[in-house]
C-alpha positions in Angstrom: -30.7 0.9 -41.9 -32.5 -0.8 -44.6 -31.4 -1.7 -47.9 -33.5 -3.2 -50.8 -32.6 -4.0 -53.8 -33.9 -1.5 -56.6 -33.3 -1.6 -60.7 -31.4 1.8 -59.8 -29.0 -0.1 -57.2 -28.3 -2.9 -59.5 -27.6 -0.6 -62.6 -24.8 1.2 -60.0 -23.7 -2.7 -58.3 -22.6 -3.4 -62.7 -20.9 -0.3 -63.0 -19.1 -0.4 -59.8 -15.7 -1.9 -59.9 -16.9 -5.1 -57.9 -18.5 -5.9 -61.5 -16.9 -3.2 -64.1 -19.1 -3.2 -66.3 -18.9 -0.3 -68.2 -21.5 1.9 -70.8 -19.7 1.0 -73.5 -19.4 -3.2 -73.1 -23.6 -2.5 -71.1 -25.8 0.4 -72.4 -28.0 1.5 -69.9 -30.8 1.0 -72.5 -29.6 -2.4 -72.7 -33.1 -4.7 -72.0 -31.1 -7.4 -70.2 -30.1 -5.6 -67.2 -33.9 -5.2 -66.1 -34.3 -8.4 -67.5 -31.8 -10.0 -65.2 -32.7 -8.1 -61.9 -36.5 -9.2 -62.3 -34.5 -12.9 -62.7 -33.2 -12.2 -59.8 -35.3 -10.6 -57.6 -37.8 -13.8 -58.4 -35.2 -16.4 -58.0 -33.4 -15.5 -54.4 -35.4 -16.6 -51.3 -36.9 -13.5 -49.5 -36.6 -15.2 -46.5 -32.8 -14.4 -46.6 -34.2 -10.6 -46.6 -36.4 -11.3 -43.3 -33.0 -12.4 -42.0 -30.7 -10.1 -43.5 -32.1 -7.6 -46.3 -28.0 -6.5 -46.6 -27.2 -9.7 -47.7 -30.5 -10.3 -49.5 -29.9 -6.9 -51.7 -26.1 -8.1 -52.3 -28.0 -11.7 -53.2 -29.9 -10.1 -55.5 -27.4 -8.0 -57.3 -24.6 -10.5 -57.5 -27.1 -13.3 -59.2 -28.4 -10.7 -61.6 -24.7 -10.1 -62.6 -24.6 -13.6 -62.9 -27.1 -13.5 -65.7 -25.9 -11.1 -67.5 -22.5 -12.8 -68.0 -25.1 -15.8 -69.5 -27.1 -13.7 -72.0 -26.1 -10.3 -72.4 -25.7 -10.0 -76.1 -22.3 -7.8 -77.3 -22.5 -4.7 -78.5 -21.7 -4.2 -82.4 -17.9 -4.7 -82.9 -17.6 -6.2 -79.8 -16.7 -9.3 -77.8 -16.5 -8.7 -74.0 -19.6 -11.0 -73.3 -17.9 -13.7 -75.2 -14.8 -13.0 -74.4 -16.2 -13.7 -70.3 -18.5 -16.9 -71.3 -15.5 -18.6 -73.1 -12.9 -17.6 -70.3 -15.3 -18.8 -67.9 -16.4 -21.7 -70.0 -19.8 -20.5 -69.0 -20.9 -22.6 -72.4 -19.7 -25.8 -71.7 -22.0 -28.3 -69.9 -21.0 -29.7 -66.0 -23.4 -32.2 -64.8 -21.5 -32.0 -61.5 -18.5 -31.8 -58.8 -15.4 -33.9 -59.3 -15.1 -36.1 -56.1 -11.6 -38.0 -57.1 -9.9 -38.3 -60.1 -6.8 -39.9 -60.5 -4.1 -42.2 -62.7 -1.2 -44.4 -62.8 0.9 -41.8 -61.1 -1.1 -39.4 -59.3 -4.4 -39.2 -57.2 -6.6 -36.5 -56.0 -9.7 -36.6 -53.9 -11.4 -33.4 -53.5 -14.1 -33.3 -50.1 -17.2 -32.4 -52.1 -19.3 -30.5 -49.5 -23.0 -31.9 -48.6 -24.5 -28.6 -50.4 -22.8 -29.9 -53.6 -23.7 -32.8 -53.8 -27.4 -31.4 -54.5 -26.5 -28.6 -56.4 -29.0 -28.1 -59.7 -27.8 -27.7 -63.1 -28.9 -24.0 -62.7 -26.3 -23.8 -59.3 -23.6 -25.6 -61.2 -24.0 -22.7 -63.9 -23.7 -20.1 -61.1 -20.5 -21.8 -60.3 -18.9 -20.5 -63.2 -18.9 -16.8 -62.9 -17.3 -15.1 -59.6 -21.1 -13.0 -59.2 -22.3 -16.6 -59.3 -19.9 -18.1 -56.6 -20.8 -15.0 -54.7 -24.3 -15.3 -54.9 -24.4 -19.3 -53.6 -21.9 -18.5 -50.3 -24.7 -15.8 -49.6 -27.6 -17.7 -50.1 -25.7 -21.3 -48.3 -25.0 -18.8 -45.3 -28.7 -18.9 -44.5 -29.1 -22.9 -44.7 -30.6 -25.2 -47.1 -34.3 -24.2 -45.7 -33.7 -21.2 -46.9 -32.4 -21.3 -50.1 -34.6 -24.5 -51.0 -31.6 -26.7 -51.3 -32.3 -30.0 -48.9 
């Protein structure tokens, strides 16, 4: 069987309860859910969908989700989106990973994993939503050739 990713999929991956997002809080009219599957479909390495086109359609969906946590505007009198970013402090800058932190009477080291340590600004941002998280173990499943990350 083969699966590829279509607007029509992703409009029934955000209303699914993996995502949740509902008609009311995400119009289907709204212009940033073709907006952020186009993102998408441009930004995750087909070469994960010569390998897998399962994984590449669920690639593709969950960093599209992603972007709409990052720019979908709220609906009048509402503040899901908002509400998600500022949970999620998807607005507040991380230049990168903490690797040990500690002071006069505790310590922590945390293994930062080789993929990490080269993660862009725009991968750090995809840390911050669980679509975005979801999206990175994908596309780190297929190696750092694949997913241009050396």
């Amino acid at each position: 069987m083969t699966l590829q990713p279509t607007l029509a999929g992703f409009l029934v991956f955000l209303r699914s309860p993996v995502v949740g997002f509902n008609t009311t809080v995400l119009p289907d009219s709204e212009p940033v859910i073709p907006a952020a599957y186009e993102w998408a479909i441009e930004l995750v390495n087909q070469n994960i969908n010569c390998v897998a086109n399962y994984w590449y359609t669920q690639a593709v969906y969950n960093l599209g989700a992603d972007v709409i946590v990052n720019f979908a505007p709220d609906q009048a009198g509402q503040t899901f989106f908002a509400d998600l970013r500022s949970n999620w402090n998807v607005l507040k800058n991380v230049s990168g990973t903490i690797k040990w932190a500690g002071d006069e009477g505790t310590q922590t080291a945390l293994v930062v994993p080789k993929a990490a340590e080269m993660f862009t600004i725009s991968d750090l941002q995809n840390m911050k939503t669980p679509w975005g998280r979801n999206y990175l173990a994908i596309a780190q499943k297929y190696g750092p050739s694949v997913w241009g990350i050396s």
